[in-house]
C-alpha beads as a LAMMPS data file, in Angstrom:
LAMMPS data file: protein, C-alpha beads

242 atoms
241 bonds

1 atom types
1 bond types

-500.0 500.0 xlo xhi
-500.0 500.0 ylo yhi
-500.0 500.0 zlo zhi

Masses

1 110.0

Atoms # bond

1 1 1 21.989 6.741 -5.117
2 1 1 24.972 4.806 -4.106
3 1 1 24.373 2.256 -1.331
4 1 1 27.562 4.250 1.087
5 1 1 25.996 7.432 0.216
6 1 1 25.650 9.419 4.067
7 1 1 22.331 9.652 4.841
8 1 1 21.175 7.327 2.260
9 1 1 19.951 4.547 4.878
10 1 1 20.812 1.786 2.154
11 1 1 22.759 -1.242 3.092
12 1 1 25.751 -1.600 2.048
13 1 1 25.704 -3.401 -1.546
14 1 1 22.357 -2.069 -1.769
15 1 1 21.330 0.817 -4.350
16 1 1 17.550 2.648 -3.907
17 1 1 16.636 4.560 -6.473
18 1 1 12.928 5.506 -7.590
19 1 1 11.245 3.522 -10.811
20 1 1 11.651 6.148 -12.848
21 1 1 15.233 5.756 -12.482
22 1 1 15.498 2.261 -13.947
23 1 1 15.516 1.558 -17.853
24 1 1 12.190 -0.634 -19.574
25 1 1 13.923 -3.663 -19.390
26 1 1 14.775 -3.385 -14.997
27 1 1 11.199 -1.763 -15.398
28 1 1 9.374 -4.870 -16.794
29 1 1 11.829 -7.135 -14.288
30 1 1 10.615 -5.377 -11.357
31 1 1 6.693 -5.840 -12.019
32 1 1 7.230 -9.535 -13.431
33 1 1 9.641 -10.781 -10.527
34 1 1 8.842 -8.681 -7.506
35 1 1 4.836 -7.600 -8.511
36 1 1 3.752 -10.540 -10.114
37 1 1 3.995 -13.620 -7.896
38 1 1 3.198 -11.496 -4.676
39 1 1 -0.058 -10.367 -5.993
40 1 1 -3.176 -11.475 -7.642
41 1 1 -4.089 -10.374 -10.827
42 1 1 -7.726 -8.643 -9.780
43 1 1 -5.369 -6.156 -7.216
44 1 1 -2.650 -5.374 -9.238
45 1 1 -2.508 -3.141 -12.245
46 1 1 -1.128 -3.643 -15.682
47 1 1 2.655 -2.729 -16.582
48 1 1 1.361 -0.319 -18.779
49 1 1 -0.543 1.087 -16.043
50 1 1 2.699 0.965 -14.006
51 1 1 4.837 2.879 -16.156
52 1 1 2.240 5.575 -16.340
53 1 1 1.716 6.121 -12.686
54 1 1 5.495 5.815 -11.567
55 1 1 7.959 6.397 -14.348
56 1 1 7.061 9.339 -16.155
57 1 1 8.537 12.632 -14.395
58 1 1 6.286 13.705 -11.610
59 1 1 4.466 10.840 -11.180
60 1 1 3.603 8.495 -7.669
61 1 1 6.427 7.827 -5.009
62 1 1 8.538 4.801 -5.391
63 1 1 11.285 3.082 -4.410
64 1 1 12.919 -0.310 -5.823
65 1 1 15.987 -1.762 -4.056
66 1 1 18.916 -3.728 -5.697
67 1 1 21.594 -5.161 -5.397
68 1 1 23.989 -6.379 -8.052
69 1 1 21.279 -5.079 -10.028
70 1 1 18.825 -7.185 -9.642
71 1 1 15.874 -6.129 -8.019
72 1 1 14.986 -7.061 -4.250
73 1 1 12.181 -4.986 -3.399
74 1 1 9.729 -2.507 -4.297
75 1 1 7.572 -0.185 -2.647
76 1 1 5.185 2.416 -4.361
77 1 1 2.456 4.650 -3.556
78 1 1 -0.138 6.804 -4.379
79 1 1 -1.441 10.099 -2.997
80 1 1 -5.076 11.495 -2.855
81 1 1 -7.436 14.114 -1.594
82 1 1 -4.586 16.557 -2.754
83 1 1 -1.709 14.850 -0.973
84 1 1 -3.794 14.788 2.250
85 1 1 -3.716 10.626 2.339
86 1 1 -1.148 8.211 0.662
87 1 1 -2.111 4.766 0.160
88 1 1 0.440 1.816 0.204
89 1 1 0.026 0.621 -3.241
90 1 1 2.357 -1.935 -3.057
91 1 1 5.067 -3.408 -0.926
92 1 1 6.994 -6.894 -2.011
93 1 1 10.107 -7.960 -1.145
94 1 1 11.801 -11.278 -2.905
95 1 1 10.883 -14.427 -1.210
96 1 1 14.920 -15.074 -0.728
97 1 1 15.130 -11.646 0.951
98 1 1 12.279 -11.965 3.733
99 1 1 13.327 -11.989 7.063
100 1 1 16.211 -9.524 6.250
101 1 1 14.749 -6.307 7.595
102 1 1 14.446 -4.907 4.350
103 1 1 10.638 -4.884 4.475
104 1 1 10.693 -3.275 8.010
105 1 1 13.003 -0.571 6.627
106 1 1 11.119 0.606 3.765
107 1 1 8.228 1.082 6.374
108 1 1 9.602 2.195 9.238
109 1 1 11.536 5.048 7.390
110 1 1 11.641 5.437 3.597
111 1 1 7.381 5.597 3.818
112 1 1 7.366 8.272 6.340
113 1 1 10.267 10.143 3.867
114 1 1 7.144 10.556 1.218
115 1 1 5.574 12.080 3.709
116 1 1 7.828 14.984 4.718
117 1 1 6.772 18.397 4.648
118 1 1 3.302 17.924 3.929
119 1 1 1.893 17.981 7.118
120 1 1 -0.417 15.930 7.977
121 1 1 -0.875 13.152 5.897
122 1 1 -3.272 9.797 6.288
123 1 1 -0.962 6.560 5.391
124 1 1 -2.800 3.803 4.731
125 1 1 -2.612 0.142 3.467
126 1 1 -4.945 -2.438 2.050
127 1 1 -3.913 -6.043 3.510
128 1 1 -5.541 -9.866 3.125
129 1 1 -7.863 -10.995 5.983
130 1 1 -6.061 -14.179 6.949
131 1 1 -9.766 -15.312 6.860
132 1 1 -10.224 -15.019 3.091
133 1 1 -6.930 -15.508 1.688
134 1 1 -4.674 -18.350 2.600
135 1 1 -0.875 -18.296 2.737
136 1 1 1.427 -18.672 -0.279
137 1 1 4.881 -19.180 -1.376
138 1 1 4.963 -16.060 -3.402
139 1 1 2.664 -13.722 -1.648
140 1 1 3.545 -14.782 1.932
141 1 1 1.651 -15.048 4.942
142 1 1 -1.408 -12.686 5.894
143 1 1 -1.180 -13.493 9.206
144 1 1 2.302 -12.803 9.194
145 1 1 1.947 -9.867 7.252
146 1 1 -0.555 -8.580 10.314
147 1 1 2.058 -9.196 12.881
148 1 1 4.300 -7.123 10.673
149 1 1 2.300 -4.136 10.308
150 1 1 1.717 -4.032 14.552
151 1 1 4.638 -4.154 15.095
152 1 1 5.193 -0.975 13.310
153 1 1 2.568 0.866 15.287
154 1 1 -0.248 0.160 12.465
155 1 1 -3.727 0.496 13.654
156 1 1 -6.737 -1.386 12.195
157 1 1 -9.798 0.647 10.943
158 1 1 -12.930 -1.255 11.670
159 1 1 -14.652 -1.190 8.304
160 1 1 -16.087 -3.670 6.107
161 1 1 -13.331 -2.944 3.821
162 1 1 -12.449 -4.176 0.015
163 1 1 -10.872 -2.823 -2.836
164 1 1 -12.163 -1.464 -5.481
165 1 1 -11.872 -2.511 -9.545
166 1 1 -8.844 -1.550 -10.922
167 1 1 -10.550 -2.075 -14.444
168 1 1 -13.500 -2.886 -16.336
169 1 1 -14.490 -6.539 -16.082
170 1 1 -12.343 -6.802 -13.284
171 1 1 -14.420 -7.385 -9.880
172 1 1 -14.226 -6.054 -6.635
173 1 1 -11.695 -7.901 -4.013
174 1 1 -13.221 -8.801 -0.918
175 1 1 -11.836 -10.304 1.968
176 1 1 -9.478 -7.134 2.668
177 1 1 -9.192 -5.357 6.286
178 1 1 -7.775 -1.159 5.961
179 1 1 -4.658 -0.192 8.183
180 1 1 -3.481 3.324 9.137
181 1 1 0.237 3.400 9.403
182 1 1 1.130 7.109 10.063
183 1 1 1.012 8.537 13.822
184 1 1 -0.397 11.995 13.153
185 1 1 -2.804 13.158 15.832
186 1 1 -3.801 16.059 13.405
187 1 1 -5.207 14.408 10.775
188 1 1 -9.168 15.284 10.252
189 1 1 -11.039 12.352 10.291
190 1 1 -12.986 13.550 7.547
191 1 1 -10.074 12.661 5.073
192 1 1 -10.878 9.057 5.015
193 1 1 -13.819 9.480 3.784
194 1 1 -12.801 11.782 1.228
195 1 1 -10.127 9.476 0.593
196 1 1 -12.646 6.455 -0.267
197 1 1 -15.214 8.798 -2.719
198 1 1 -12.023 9.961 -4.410
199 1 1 -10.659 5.922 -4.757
200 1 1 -13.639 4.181 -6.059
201 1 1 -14.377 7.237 -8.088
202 1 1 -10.915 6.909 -9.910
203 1 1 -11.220 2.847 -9.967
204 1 1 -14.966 2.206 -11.143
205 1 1 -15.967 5.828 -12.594
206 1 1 -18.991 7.953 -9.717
207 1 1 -21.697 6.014 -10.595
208 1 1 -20.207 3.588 -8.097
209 1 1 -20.481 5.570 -4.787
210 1 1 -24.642 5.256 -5.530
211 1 1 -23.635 1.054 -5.398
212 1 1 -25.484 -0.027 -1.868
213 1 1 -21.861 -1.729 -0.545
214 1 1 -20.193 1.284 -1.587
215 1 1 -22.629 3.647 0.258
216 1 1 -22.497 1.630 3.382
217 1 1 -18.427 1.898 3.291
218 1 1 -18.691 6.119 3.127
219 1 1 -21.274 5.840 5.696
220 1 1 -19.204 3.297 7.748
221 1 1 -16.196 5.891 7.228
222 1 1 -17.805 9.211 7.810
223 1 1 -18.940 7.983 11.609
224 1 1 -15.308 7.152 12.285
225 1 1 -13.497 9.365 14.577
226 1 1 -9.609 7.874 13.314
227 1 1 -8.197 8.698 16.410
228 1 1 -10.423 7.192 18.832
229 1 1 -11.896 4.108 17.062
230 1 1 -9.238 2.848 15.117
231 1 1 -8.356 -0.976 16.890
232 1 1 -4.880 -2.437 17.473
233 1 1 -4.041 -4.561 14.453
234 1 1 -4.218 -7.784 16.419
235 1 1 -7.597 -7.288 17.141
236 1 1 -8.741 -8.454 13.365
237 1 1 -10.601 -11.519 14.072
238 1 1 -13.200 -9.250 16.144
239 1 1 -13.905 -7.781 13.086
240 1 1 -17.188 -9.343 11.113
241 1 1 -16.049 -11.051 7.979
242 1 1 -16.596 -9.424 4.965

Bonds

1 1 1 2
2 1 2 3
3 1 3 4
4 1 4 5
5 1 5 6
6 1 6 7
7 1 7 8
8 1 8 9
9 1 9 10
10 1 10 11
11 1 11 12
12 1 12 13
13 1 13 14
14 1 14 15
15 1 15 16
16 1 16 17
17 1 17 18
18 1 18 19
19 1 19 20
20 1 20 21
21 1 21 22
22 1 22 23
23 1 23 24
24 1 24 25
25 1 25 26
26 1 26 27
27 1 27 28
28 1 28 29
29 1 29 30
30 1 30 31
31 1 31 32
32 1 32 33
33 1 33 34
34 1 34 35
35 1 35 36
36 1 36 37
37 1 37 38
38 1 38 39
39 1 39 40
40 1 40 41
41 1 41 42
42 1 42 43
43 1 43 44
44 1 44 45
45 1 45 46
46 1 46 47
47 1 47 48
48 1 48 49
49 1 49 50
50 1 50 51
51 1 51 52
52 1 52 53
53 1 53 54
54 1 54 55
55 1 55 56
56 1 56 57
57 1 57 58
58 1 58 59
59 1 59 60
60 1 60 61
61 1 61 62
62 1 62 63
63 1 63 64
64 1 64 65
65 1 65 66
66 1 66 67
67 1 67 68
68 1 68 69
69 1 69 70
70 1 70 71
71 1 71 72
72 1 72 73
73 1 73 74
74 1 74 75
75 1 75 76
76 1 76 77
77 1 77 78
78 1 78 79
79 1 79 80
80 1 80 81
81 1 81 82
82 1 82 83
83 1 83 84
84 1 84 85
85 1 85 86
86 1 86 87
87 1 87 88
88 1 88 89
89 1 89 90
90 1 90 91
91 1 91 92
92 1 92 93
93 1 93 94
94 1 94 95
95 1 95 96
96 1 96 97
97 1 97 98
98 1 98 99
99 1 99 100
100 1 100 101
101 1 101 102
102 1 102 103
103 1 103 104
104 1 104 105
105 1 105 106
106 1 106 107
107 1 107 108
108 1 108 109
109 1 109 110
110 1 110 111
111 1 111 112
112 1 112 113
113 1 113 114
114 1 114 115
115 1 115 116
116 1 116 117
117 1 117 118
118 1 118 119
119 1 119 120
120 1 120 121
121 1 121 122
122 1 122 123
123 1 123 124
124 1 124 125
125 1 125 126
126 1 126 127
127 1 127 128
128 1 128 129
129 1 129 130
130 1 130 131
131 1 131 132
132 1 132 133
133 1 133 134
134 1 134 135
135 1 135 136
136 1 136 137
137 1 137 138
138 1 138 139
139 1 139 140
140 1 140 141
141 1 141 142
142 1 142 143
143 1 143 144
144 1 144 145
145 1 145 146
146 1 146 147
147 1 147 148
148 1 148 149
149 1 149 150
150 1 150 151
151 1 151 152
152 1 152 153
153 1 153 154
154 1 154 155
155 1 155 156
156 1 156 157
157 1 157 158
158 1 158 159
159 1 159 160
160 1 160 161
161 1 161 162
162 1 162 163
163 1 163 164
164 1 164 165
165 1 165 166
166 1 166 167
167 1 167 168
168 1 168 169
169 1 169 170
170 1 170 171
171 1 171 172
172 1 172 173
173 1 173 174
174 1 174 175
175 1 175 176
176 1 176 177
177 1 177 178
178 1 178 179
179 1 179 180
180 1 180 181
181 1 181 182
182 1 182 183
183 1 183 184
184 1 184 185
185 1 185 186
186 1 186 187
187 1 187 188
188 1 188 189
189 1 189 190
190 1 190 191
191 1 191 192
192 1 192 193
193 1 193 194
194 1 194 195
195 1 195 196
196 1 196 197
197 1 197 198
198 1 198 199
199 1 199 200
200 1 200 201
201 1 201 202
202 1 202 203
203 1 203 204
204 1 204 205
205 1 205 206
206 1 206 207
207 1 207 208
208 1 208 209
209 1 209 210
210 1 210 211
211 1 211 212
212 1 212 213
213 1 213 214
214 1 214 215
215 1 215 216
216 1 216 217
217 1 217 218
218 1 218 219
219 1 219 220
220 1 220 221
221 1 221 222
222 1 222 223
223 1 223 224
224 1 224 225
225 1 225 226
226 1 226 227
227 1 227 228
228 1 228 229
229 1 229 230
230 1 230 231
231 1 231 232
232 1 232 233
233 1 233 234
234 1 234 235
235 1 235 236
236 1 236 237
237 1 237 238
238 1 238 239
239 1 239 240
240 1 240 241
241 1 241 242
C-alpha cells in the first residue's frame, strides 16, 4: 500500500502492509527487532510459530509499518470463538518511534478495521500489572502503557487474569490484568468466557480448564456481566494482586 494512497491513513513516508506481504528476511527483522526486545520470551511465540499464524494466506490479522523499509511497528491479532472475540496479540512500536502517535493510530483505527463487518466483536488485550513487571528500555513502561490504553476508551475486566503457556515447558505468566478495547454494547457477555475455554484449550491442550486457577478464571468470567462490571482502566491498583 503506498503511504499517499487515499484512504490509506499512513503517514506520509510510511508504507502498511500485512506480514504476509513482507519477504523471510523483513519477516525474521520484524520479530527480532520489533518482537523481541519488547517482550519476554514465556509470552511470545517462536518465529516459526509466527510465520504460521500470520504469513501463510488466510491466516491472523496484521499489520507492520515501515518506512524506508525498515520496520517501525507491528501489530497482530488473533480471532476466536468463530470471529466473535479478537485478542491483541501483539502491539510494539520501535523505542525511537514512541511518542509519535503511531501506537495510538494502529489502535484507535487500523484495530477497529479488523473488526468491520463482523458485528459484534469482543477486542481484548493482555497488559503487565505495573505491580509485577517493572519498566524497561525495550518493553516500555506498564504504567504508561495503562494510561495509553484509557485514553483510548479501554476498560479493565476485574479478573485474576494471566496468560496461558504458549508451549510445553513454558509456564504460565502471572502478574497480567485483561482490557476490553472495543465499544460494542451488543456483545453477549457469555463470549468471554467462551473466549478463555477456547484460549487455554489451544495454549495448554483441555485437560487444563480442570486446573483449580483455571476453573476459578471461567468461574470468575462467567459471573461477569461486560457491560456493567467492567472498571475504568485507572482503577488497576483496586484490583487484588495476582
Amino acid at each position: 500500500m503506498s503511504p499517499e494512497a487515499p484512504g490509506s491513513g499512513a503517514r506520509p513516508g510510511y508504507v502498511e502492509v500485512p506480514l504476509s506481504d513482507l519477504g523471510p528476511a523483513l519477516v525474521e527483522e520484524v520479530y527480532h527487532r520489533l518482537l523481541v526486545p519488547a517482550f519476554r520470551p514465556d509470552e511470545l511465540i517462536t518465529l516459526d510459530e509466527l510465520r504460521e499464524a500470520y504469513v501463510r494466506p488466510g491466516t491472523e490479522p496484521s499489520l507492520v509499518v515501515l518506512s524506508g523499509g525498515a520496520p517501525l511497528a507491528v501489530m497482530l491479532g488473533e480471532w476466536y470463538v468463530q470471529q466473535q472475540v479478537l485478542l491483541l496479540a501483539y502491539l510494539s512500536v520501535d523505542k525511537a518511534t514512541r511518542g509519535s502517535g503511531l501506537g495510538a493510530r494502529l489502535v484507535s483505527e487500523v484495530l477497529p478495521g479488523w473488526c468491520d463487518g463482523r458485528g459484534p466483536v469482543l477486542v481484548l488485550a493482555e497488559v503487565d500489572d505495573p505491580r509485577f513487571w517493572p519498566a524497561s528500555d525495550d518493553a516500555g513502561d506498564p504504567d504508561a502503557r495503562l494510561r495509553f490504553y484509557d485514553r483510548h476508551g479501554a476498560r479493565l475486566l476485574p479478573l485474576q487474569y494471566f496468560q496461558p503457556s504458549l508451549r510445553p515447558g513454558s509456564p504460565r505468566v502471572e502478574g497480567m490484568l485483561l482490557l476490553r478495547l472495543d465499544q460494542s454494547p451488543q456483545v453477549r457477555s457469555q463470549v468471554l468466557h467462551a473466549f478463555l475455554e477456547e484460549y487455554f484449550t489451544v495454549c495448554e491442550g483441555s485437560a487444563s480448564l480442570d486446573d483449580p486457577p483455571v476453573e476459578r478464571l471461567l468461574a470468575a468470567a462467567r459471573g461477569l456481566e461486560l457491560d456493567r462490571d467492567a472498571w475504568p482502566v485507572s482503577r488497576w491498583t483496586e484490583l487484588a494482586a495476582t
